[in-house]
RODO-2510 file (C-alpha; in nm, 4 decimals, decimal comma):
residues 115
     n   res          X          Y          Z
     1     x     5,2818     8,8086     5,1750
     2     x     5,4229     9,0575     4,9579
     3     x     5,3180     9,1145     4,6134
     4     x     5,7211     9,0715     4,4547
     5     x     5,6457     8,7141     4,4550
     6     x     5,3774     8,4833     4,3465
     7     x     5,2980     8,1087     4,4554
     8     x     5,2938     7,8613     4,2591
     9     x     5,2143     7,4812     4,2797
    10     x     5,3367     7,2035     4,0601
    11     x     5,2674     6,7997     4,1068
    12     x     5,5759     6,5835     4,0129
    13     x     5,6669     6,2759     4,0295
    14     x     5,8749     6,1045     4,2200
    15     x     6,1796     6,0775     3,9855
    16     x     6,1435     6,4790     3,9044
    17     x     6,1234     6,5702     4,2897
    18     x     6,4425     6,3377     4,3529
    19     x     6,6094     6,5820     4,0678
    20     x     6,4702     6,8980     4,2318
    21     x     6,6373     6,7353     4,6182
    22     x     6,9890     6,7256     4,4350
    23     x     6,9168     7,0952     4,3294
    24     x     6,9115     7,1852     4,6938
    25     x     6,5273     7,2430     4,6528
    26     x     6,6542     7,5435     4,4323
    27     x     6,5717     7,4262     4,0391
    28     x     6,3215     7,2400     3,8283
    29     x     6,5535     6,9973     3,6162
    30     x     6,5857     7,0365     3,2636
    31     x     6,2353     6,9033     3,0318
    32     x     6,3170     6,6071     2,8342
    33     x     6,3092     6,5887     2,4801
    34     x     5,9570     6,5066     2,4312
    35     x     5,8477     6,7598     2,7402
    36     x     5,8664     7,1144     2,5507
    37     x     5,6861     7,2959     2,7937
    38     x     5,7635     7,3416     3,1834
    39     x     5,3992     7,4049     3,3494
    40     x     5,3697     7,5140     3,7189
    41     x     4,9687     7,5977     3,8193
    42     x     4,8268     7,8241     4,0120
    43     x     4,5897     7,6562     4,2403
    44     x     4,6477     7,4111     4,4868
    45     x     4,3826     7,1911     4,4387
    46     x     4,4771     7,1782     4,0547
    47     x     4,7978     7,0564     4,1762
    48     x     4,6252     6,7948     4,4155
    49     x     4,4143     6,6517     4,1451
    50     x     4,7030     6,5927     3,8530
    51     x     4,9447     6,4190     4,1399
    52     x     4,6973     6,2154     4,2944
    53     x     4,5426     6,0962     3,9682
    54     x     4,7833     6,1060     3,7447
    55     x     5,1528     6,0936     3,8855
    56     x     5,0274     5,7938     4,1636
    57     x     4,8886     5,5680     3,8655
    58     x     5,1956     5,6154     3,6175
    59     x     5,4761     5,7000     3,8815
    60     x     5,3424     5,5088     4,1886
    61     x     5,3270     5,8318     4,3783
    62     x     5,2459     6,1751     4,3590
    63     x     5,3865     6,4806     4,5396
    64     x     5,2434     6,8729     4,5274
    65     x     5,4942     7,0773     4,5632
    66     x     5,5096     7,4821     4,6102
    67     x     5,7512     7,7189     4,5497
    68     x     5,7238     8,1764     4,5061
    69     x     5,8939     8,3284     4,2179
    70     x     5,9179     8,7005     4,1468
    71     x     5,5990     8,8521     4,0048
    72     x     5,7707     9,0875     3,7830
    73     x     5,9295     8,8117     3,6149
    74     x     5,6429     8,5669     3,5367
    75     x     5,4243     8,8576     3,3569
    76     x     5,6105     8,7222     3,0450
    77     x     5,3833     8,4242     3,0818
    78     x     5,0114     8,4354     2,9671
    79     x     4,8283     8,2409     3,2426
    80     x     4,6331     7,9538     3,0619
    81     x     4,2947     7,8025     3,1591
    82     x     4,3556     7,3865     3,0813
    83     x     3,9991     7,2803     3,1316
    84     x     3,7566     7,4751     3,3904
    85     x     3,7555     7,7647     3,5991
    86     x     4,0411     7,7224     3,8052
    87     x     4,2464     7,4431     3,5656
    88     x     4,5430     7,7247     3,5254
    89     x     4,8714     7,6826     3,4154
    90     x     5,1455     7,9148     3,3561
    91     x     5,3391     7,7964     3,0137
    92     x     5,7267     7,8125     3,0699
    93     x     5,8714     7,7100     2,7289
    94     x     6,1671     7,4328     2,8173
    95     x     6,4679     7,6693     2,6664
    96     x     6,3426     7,9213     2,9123
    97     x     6,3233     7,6894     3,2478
    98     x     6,7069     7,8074     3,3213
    99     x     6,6129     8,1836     3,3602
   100     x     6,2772     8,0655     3,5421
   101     x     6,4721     7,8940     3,8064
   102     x     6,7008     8,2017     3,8258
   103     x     6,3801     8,3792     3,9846
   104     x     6,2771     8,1408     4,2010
   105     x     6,2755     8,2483     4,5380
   106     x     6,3441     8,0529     4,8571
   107     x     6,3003     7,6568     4,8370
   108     x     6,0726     7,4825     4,6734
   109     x     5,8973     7,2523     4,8892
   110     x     5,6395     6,9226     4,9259
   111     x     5,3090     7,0067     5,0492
   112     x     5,1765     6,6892     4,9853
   113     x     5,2444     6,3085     4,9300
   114     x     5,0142     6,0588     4,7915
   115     x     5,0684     5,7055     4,7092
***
């Protein structure tokens, strides 16, 4: 892999990834009102643990999904540690999601699926 682009992970739900399947696989939709912040994470297994335990119990199933944008891009984003070691988040303020989906690169795509 080249170092233009990083990987990211983010769990959803299944009525977000339905929204991100009419994008093409191409776009995050927009936050809701009460959602000011668009977080993707950095680790997999960060990703694992908030769809399985989380999105499954409230949503009735959880996906993990990953997708690269360019790495010259996200360095406007301070990485953020959520809990332990490797509970990071990037912080994507939801006025700024359009621009962050204009640097995505390639499809965004389910890794995982848990029910």
């Amino acid at each position: 892999m080249d170092n233009s682009t990083t990987q990211l992970w983010r769990p959803a739900g299944p009525a977000e990834l339905e929204l991100v399947r009419q994008s093409g696989w191409r776009a995050w939709p927009p936050r809701l009102p009460d959602q000011p912040i668009f977080y993707p994470v950095l680790n997999e297994d960060y990703a694992v643990k908030i769809a399985r335990d989380w999105n499954v119990r409230y949503d009735g199933a959880g996906y993990v999904t990953r997708f690269r944008v360019e790495t010259a891009f996200l360095a406007r984003y301070p990485v953020r540690q959520a809990g332990g070691e490797t509970i990071l988040e990037l912080w994507v303020p939801a006025e700024e999601l359009e621009e962050f989906n204009a640097h995505l690169v390639g499809e965004i795509e389910v890794v995982h699926e848990f029910r």
